[in-house]
C-alpha positions as CSV (number, residue, x, y, z in Angstrom):
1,X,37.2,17.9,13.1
2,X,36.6,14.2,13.5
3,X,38.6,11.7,12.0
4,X,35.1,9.7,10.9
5,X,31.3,10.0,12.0
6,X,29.5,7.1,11.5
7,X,25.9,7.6,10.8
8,X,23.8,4.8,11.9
9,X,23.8,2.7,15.5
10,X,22.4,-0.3,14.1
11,X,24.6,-4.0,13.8
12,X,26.9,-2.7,10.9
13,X,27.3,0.7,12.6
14,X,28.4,-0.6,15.9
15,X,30.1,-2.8,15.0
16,X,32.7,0.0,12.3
17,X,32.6,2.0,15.6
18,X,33.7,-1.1,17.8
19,X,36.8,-1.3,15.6
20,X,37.3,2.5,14.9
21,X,37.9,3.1,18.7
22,X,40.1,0.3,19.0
23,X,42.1,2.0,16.6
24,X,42.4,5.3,18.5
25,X,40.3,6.9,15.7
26,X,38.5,10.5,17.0
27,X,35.2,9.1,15.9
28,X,31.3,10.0,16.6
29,X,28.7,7.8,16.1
30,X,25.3,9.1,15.6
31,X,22.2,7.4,15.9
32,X,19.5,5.3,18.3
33,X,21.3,1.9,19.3
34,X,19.3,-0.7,17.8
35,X,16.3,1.3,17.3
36,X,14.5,-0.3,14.2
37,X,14.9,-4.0,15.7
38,X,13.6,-2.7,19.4
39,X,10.7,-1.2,17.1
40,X,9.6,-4.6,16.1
41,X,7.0,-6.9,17.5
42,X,7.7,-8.4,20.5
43,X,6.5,-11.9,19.1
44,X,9.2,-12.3,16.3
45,X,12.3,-14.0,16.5
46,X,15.8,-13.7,14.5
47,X,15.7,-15.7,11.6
48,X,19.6,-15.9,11.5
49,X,21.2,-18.7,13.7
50,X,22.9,-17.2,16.9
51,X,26.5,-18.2,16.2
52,X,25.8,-15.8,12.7
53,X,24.3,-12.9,14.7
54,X,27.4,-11.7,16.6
55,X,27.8,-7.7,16.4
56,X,31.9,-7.3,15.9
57,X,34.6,-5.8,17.5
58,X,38.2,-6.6,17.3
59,X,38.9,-8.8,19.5
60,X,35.8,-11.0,19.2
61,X,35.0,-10.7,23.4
62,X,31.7,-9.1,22.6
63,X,29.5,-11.8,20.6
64,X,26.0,-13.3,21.3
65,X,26.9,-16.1,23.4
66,X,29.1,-13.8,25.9
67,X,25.6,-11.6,26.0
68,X,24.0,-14.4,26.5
69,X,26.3,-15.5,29.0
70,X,25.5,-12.6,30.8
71,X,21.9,-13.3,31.6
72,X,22.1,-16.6,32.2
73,X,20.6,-17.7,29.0
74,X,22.3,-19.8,26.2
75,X,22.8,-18.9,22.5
76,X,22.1,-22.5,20.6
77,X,22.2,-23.2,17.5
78,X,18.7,-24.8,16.2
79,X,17.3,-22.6,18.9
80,X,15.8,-19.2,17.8
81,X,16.0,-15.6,20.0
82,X,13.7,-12.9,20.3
83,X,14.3,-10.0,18.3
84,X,14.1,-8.0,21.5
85,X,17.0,-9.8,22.9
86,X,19.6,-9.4,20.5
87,X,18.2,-5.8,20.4
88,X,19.3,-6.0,23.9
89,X,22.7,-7.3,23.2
90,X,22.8,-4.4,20.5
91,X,22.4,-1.9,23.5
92,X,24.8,-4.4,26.0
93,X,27.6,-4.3,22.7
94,X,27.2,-0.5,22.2
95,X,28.2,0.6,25.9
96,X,30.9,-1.9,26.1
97,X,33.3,-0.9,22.7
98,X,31.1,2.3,21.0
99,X,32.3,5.9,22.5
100,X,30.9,9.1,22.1
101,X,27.4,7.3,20.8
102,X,25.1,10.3,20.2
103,X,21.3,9.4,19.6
104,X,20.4,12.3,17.3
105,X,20.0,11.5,13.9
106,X,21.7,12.9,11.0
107,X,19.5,14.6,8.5
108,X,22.2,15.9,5.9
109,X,25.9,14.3,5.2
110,X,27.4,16.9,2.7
111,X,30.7,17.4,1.5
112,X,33.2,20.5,2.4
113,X,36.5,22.0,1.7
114,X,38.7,19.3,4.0
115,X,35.6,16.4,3.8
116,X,32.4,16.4,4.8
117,X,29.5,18.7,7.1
118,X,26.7,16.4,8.9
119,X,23.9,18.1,10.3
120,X,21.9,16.5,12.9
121,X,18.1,16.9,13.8
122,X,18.3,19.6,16.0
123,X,20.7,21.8,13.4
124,X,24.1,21.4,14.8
125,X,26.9,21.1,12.4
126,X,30.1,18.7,12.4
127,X,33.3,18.6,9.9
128,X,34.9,15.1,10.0
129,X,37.7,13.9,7.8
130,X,35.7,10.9,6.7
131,X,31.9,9.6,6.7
132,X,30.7,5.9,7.5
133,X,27.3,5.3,6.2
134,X,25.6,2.5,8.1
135,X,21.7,3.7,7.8
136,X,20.7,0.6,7.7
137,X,17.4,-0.4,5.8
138,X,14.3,1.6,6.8
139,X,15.4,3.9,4.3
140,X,15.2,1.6,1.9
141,X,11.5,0.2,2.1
142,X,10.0,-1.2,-1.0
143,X,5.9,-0.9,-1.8
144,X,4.5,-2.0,-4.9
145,X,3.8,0.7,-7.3
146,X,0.2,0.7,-7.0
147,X,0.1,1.2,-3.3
148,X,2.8,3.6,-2.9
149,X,1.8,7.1,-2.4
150,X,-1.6,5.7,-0.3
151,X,-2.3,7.1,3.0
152,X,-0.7,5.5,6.0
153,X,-4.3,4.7,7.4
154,X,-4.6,2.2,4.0
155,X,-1.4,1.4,3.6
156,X,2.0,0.7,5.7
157,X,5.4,-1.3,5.5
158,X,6.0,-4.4,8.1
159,X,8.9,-2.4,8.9
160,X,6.4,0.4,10.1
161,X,4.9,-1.9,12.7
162,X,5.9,-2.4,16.4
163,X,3.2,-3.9,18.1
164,X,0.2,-5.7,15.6
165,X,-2.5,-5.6,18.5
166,X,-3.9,-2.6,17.3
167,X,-5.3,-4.8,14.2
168,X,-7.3,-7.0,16.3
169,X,-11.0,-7.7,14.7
170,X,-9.6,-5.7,11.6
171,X,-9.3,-7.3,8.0
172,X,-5.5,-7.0,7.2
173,X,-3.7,-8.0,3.8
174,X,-0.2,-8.7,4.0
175,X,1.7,-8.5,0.6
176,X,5.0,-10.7,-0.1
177,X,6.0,-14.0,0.8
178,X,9.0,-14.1,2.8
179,X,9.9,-14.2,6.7
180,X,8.7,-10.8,7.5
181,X,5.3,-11.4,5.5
182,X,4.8,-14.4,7.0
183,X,5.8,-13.6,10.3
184,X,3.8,-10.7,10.0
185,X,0.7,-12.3,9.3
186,X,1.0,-15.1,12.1
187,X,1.2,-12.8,14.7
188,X,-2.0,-10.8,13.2
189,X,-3.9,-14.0,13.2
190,X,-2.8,-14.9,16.7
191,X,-3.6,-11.6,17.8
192,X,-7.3,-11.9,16.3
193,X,-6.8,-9.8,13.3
194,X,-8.7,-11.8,9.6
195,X,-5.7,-11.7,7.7
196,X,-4.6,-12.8,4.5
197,X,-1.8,-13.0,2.3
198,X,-1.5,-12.0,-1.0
199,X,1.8,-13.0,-3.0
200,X,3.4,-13.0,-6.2
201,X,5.5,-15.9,-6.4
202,X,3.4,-19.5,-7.3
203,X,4.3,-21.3,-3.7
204,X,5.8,-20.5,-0.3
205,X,9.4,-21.4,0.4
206,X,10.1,-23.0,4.0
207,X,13.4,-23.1,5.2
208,X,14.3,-26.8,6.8
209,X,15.4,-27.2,10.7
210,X,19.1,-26.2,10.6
211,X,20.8,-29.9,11.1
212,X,23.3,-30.4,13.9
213,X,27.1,-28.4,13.5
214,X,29.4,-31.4,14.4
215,X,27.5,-34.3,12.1
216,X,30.1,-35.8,10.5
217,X,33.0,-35.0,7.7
218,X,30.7,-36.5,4.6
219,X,27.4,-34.7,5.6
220,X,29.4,-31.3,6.1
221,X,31.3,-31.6,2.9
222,X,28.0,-32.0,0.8
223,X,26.2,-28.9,2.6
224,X,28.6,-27.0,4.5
225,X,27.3,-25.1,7.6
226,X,27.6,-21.0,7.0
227,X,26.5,-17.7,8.6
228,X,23.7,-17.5,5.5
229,X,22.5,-21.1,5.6
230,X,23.7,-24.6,4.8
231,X,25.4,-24.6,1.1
232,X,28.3,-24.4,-1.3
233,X,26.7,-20.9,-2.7
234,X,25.6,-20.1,0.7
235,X,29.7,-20.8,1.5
236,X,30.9,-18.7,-1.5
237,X,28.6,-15.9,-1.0
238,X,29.5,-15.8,3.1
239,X,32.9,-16.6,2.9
240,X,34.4,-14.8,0.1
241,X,32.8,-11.2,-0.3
242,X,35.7,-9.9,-1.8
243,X,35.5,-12.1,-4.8
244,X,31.9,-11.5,-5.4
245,X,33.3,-7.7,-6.0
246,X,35.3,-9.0,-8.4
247,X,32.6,-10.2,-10.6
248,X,30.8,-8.7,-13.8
249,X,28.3,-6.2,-12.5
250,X,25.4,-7.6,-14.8
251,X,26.4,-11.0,-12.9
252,X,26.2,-9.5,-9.2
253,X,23.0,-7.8,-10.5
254,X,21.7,-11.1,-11.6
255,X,22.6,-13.0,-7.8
256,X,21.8,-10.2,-6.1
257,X,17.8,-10.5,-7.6
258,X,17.9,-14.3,-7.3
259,X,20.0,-15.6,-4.3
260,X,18.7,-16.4,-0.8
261,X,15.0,-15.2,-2.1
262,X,11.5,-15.6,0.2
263,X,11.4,-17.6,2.4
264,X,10.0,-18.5,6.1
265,X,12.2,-19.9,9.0
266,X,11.6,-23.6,10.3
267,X,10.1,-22.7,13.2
268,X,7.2,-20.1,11.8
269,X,5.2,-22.9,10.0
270,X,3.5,-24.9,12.5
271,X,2.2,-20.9,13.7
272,X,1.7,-19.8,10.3
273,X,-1.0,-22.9,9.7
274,X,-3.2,-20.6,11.4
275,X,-3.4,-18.1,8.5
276,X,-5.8,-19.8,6.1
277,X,-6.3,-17.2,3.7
278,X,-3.2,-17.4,1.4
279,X,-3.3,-16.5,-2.0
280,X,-0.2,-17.1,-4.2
281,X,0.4,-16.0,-7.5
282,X,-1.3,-12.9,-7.5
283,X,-0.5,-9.0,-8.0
284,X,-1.9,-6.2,-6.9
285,X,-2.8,-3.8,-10.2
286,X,-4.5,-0.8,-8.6
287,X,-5.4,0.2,-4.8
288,X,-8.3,2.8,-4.3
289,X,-9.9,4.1,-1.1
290,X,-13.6,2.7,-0.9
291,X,-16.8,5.0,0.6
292,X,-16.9,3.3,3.3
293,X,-13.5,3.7,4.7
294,X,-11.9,0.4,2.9
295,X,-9.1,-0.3,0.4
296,X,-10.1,-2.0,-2.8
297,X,-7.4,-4.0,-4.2
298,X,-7.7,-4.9,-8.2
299,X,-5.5,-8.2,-8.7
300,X,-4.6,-10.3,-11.5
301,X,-4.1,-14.3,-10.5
302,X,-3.8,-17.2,-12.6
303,X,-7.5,-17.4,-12.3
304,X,-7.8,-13.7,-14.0
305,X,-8.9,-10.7,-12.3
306,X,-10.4,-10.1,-8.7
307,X,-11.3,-7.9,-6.2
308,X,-10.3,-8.0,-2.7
309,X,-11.5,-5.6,-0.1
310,X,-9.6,-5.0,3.2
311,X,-9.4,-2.8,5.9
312,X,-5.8,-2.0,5.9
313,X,-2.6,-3.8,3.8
314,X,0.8,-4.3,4.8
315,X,3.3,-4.4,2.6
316,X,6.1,-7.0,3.5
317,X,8.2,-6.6,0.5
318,X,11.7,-5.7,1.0
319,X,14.0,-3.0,0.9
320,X,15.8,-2.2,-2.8
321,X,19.1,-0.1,-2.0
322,X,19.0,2.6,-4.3
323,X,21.1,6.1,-4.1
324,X,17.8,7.7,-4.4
325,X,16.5,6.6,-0.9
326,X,19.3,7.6,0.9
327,X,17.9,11.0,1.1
328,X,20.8,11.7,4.0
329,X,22.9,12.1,1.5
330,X,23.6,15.9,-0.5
331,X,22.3,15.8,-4.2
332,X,25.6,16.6,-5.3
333,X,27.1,13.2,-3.2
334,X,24.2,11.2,-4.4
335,X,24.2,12.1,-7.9
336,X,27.9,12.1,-8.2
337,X,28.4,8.3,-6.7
338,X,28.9,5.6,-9.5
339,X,26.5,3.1,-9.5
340,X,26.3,-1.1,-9.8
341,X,24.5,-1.3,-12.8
342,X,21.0,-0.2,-15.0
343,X,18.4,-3.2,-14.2
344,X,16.6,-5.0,-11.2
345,X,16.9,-4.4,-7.8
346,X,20.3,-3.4,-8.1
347,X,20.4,-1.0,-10.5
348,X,20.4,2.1,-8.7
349,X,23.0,0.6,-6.0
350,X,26.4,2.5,-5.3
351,X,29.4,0.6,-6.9
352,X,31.2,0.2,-3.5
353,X,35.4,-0.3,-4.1
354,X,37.8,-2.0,-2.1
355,X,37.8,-1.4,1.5
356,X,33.9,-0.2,1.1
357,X,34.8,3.1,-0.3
358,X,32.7,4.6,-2.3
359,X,33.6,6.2,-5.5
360,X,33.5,9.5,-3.8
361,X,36.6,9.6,-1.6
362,X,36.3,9.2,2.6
363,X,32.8,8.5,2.2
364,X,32.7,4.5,3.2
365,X,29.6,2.5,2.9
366,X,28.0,-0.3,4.9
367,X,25.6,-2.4,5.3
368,X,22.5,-3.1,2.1
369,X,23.4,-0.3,-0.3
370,X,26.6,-2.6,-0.3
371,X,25.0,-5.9,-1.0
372,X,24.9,-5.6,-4.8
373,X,28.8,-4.8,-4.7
374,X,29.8,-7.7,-1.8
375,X,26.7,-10.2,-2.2
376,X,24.1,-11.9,-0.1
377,X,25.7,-11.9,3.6
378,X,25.5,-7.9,3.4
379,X,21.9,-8.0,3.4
380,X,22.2,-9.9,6.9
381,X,23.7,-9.1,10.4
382,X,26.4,-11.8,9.3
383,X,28.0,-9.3,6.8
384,X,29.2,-7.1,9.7
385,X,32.0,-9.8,10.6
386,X,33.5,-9.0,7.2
387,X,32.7,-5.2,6.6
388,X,34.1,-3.7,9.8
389,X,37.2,-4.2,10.4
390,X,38.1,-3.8,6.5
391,X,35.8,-0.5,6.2
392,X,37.7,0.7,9.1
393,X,41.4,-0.3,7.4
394,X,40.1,1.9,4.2
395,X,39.6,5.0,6.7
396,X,42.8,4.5,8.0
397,X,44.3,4.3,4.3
398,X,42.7,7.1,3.3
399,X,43.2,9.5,6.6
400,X,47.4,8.3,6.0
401,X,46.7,9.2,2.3
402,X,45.2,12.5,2.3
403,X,47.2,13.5,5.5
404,X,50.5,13.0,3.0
405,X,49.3,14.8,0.4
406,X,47.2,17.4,1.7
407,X,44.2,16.3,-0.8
408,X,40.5,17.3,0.1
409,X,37.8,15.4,-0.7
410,X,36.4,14.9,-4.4
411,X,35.1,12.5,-6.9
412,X,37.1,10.1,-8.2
413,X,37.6,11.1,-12.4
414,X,34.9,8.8,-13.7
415,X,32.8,8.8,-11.1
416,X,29.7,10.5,-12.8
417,X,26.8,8.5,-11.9
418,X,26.5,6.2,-14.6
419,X,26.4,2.3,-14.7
420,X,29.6,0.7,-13.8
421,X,31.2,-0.4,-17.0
422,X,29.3,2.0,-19.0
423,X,30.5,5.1,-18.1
C-alpha cells in the first residue's frame, strides 16, 4: 500500500513527486518522463521565458538554468529554448529528485475499501492511500464539432504531430490562431507543405519582445515582470492562485474563457511571414471526405459562405479540461466529483479545494483540470511552482487525518456532480 501514486511524469507530476520524496512519502510515480513535449517537432521552441519554466523540487537546486548549467549552455531571458531541451531537463530533473518512476501508464484509477486501485497497461494492480492526478493535457484535446469523429487520415490535433515532414508537397489546413497553430503552420511551410490557416477570431495576436528584467523601478511598476507575461492581471493571476479560488465560480468561468487568449510568441513572426494563406474570421460548418481522397471544408466568413478543399487539417485548438476526458478516472470517481460551473470552457472542470483536493477525498489534482479553480498560470509549466509543494502538504493532511480516525475514502456530502453553488 502506497502512501500516494502519482499518475503522470510530465512538469506538474515531477515536480508533486520531487517534493513527495523529500518528504519521505512511499510514493510511485507512473508514467513516460516528458513524453508529450519529446513528441513534438524538433523545430518549436518554449513559448514561456526560461526563468518561468523551472520544474520544482523543494529546495529549488534543480531549475532550468542549473540544467543548463550542465551543458554548457545558458538559460536567458529574451532568449527562447527548444522544446527538446527542456524535454531534456524534464528527463535530467526526473533522475535527480523522482524515485521509483515507472513508465507504464495507468489505464484505470478507481476507488477501494482503504483508497484507491490503479491499474496499469499491462493489468497489474496497486492500492495506495492517496492519488495525484497530473495527466497532463493530451487528454484533454479540443476539435471543433464538425471535424471531430473524422478519420485520422483527414483529420488530427497539433498535439498528434511529432515531426511535420511527412506533409511535404501536401495541402494542410491548420485551424486556430494561437502559438501552436501558428507555429504549426510555419514549420509546414518551411518544410514545403501549401498550408493555410483558417481562424475564428477577426486578427492574429503577437506577443511583443519580453523587455529587459532589471529596467528600472517606474517601468517595472507600470508592467511588472511575471512567470505568465508582463502585467498587473498577468501579476494577480501568477502570484496569487489561492485568491483566484476564492472567487465566484461564474467569475473564474468568465477569466478562465478570456485571459491570456491566442496568441504567437515574438520570435515566430518574422517565420510565420512565410504562411500567406491566412484566413481570419472564419468557421468551419461541416467537414466531408471528397471522391478523390480530400476533405471538403464548408465555412462561413464575413464574406458568407465558402468552400475550401485540402488534403489534410490540423486542428490547433486547445485543450478544454472536462471530467469527461479524463477517461483514467472510474465512472463512479468521475461522476461523483463536484464541478466549477455549467457554461464555457469551464464548465465541466472539477471544483478543486484547498490544497488541490478534489471533492472526493485523497484524490489531489494538478495541472489543467485545475486551471478553472486556481487561474491562468495552471494552464502553464509556471503553475507547478505553486501546485507542488501545497498538493503535497494536502496529502500529508489528509494521510495524518485519516491515519487518526481510521476513515476510508468517500465523497465529501455534497459532492454530487453538480455546478458548484448550485448543488
Amino acid at each position: 500500500m502506497y502512501d500516494l501514486v502519482i499518475v503522470g511524469a510530465g512538469p506538474y507530476g515531477l515536480s508533486v513527486a520531487a517534493h513527495a520524496a523529500a518528504r519521505g512519502l512511499n510514493l510511485r510515480t507512473f508514467g513516460r518522463s516528458m513524453a508529450s513535449w519529446h513528441a513534438m517537432p524538433s523545430g518549436m521552441f518554449l513559448k514561456s521565458e526560461p526563468w518561468a519554466s523551472h520544474l520544482s523540487d523543494p529546495r529549488g537546486a534543480f531549475g532550468l538554468d542549473a540544467y543548463a548549467a550542465t551543458r554548457g549552455a545558458r538559460a536567458e531571458h529574451g532568449v527562447p529554448l527548444p522544446v527538446g531541451f527542456f524535454a531534456e531537463y524534464g528527463d535530467w530533473f526526473a533522475r535527480r529528485t523522482v524515485p521509483a518512476l515507472d513508465e507504464r501508464l495507468i489505464t484505470s484509477v478507481a476507488p477501494c475499501a482503504d483508497g484507491f486501485e490503479v491499474v496499469t497497461e499491462d493489468g497489474e494492480r496497486f492500492r495506495t492511500r492517496t492519488v495525484a492526478l497530473a495527466v497532463g493535457v493530451l487528454p484533454f484535446m479540443e476539435i471543433p464539432a464538425p471535424l471531430r469523429g473524422l478519420p485520422r487520415e483527414y483529420v488530427t490535433h497539433s498535439s498528434h504531430h511529432g515531426e511535420l515532414d511527412g506533409f511535404a508537397g501536401r495541402d494542410v489546413t491548420v485551424v486556430g490562431a494561437g502559438q501552436a497553430a501558428l507555429e504549426t503552420a510555419a514549420i509546414l511551410t518551411e518544410q514545403g507543405a501549401r498550408t493555410r490557416i483558417l481562424a475564428r477570431s477577426d486578427r492574429l495576436n503577437w506577443n511583443t519582445l519580453p523587455p529587459a528584467l532589471d529596467r528600472g523601478l517606474w517601468q517595472s511598476l507600470r508592467a511588472p515582470h511575471t512567470g505568465l507575461g508582463c502585467g498587473w492581471h498577468n501579476r494577480l493571476y501568477a502570484d496569487t492562485p489561492g485568491l483566484f479560488r476564492r472567487l465566484p465560480a461564474p467569475t473564474r468561468e468568465r477569466i478562465f474563457d478570456s485571459a491570456l487568449g491566442p496568441a504567437g510568441a515574438w520570435w515566430l513572426r518574422e517565420r510565420f511571414a512565410a504562411v500567406t494563406d491566412v484566413r481570419l474570421g472564419r468557421r468551419v460548418v461541416t467537414a466531408a471526405p471528397t471522391a478523390d481522397g480530400r476533405l471538403r471544408l464548408d465555412v462561413t466568413g464575413p464574406d458568407g459562405p465558402s468552400v475550401v478543399e485540402t488534403d489534410h487539417v490540423i486542428a490547433a485548438t486547445g485543450f478544454t479540461p472536462s471530467l469527461d476526458r479524463a477517461e483514467v478516472l472510474s465512472p463512479v470517481l468521475r461522476e461523483s466529483l463536484r464541478t466549477v460551473g455549467a457554461g464555457g470552457r469551464a464548465g465541466g472542470a472539477p471544483e478543486v479545494g484547498a490544497l488541490f483536493e478534489s471533492s472526493w477525498p485523497g484524490l489531489f489534482l494538478a495541472g489543467l483540470l485545475t486551471a478553472p479553480s486556481y487561474g491562468p498560470s495552471m494552464r502553464f509549466v509556471f503553475g507547478a511552482g505553486y501546485t507542488a509543494g501545497r498538493l503535497v502538504r494536502g496529502v500529508r493532511q489528509h494521510l495524518r487525518a485519516t491515519s487518526s480516525r481510521g476513515a476510508v475514502g468517500r465523497p465529501r456530502t455534497g459532492a454530487a456532480r453538480t455546478p458548484a453553488g448550485r448543488a
